[in-house]
C-alpha positions in Angstrom: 143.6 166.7 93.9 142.2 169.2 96.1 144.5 172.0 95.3 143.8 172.2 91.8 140.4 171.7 92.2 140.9 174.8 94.8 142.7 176.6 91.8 139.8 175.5 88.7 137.1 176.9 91.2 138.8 180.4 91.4 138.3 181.0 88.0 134.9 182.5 87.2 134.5 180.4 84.2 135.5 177.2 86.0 136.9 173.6 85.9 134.9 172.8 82.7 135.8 175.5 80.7 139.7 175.1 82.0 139.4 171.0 80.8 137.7 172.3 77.6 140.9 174.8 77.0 143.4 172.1 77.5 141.5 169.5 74.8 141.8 172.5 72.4 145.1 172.6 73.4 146.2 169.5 72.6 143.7 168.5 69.9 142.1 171.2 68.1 141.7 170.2 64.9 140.2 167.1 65.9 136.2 166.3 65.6 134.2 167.3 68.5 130.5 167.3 67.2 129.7 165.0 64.4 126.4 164.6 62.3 125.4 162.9 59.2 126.6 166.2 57.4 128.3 168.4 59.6 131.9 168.5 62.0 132.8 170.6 64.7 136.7 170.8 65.8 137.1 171.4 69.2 139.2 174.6 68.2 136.0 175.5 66.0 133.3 175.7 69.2 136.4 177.1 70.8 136.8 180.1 68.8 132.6 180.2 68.5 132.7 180.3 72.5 135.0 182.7 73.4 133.3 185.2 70.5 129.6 184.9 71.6 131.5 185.1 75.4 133.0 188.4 74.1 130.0 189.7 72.7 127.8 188.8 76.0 130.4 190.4 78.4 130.9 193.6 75.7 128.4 195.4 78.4 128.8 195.1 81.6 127.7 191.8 83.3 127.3 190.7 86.8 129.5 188.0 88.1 127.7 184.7 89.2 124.8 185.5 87.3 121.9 183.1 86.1 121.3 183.1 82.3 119.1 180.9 80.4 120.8 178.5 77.4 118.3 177.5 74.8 120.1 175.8 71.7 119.6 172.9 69.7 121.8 170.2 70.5 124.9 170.2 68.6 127.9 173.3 68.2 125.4 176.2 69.0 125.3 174.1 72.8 128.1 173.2 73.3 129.6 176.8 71.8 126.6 178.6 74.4 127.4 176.5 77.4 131.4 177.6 77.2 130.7 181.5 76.5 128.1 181.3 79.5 130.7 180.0 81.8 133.5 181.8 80.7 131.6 184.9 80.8 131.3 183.6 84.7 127.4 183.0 84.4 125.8 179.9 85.4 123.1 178.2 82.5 120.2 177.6 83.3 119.2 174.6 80.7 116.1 174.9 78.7 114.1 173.3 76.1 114.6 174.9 72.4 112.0 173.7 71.4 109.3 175.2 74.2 107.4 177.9 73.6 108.6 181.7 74.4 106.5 181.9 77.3 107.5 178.6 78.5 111.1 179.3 78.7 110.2 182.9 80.0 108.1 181.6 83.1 111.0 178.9 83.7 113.8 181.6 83.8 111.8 184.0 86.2 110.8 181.2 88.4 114.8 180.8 89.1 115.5 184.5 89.3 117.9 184.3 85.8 118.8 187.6 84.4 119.0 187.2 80.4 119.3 184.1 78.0 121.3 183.3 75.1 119.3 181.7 72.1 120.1 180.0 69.0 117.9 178.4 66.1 120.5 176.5 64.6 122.1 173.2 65.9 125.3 174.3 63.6 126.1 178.3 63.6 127.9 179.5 60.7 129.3 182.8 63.4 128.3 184.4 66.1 125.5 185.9 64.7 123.4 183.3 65.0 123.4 184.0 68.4 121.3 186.5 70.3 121.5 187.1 73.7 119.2 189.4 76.0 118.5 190.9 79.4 115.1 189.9 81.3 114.1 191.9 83.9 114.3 189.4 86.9 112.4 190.2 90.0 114.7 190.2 92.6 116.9 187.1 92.6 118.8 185.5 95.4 122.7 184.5 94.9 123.7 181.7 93.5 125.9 179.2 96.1 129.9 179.4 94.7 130.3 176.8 92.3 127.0 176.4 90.6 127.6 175.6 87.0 124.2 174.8 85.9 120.3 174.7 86.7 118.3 172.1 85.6 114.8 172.8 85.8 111.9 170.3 87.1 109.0 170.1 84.2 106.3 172.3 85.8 103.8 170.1 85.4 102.3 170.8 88.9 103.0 174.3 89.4 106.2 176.2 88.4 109.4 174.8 87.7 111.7 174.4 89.8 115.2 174.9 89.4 118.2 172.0 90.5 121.6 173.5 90.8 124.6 171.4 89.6 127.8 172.0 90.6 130.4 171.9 88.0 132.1 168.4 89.8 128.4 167.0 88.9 128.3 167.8 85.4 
């Protein structure tokens, strides 16, 4: 309905992070992620999300920023997706796998101000996490609503960011 759509998109961290909180709610111990080895509860990325969310907003953040995301598929994205949002930041999705300067180029060409990194697809904490500051040139604000940035390849210049809204994730 509108109105609670209305209501999800007052909250800095948004409708997904809101669904998110009622699955954990209702099914934590159940398996989220699964691989030929590993499992990942939904109260498990849960608990990983709101402490690499604490840690990023533990200095002062501004609201409605844009913030790189480059993790492996698996807990460590799903984990870095949630504390982005709920630390009211919108992701800008990259490639793990790129090189450094890759990713760097990519998050300046859409004016993002830090990104959070992981090497592994399944943390053991919040450790495995790091998450710096990148002196962006000067950035233009992000419409309300923006959840995520996709970016274009590059291949013909320099990327190009598409923002998502959180209704089209």
């Amino acid at each position: 309905s509108q109105s609670s759509s209305r209501t999800a998109s007052a909250d800095p961290a948004g409708a997904i992070v809101a669904a998110f909180s009622r699955l954990v709610g209702r099914r934590p111990s159940d398996v989220m992620v699964i691989a030929q080895s590993q499992r990942a509860t939904f109260a498990g990325v849960d608990a990983l999300s709101r402490a690499i969310a604490d840690r990023i907003t533990s200095t002062p953040v501004e609201p409605g920023g844009l913030v790189g995301l480059a993790a492996p598929n698996g807990a460590a994205f799903l984990a870095g997706f949630l504390a982005l949002r709920r630390a009211g930041q919108a992701v800008v999705l990259l490639d793990p796998l790129a090189p450094i300067e890759e990713r760097r180029r990519a998050m300046t060409a859409v004016g993002a101000t830090g990104v959070l990194t992981c090497a592994a697809a399944w943390p053991d904490s919040v450790d495995d996490f790091q998450h710096s500051r990148i002196g962006a040139a000067a950035t233009l604000p992000l419409p309300p609503g923006i959840a995520a940035v996709k970016l274009t390849s590059g291949s013909t210049g320099v990327p190009r960011g598409v923002a998502m809204r959180e209704e089209n994730l």
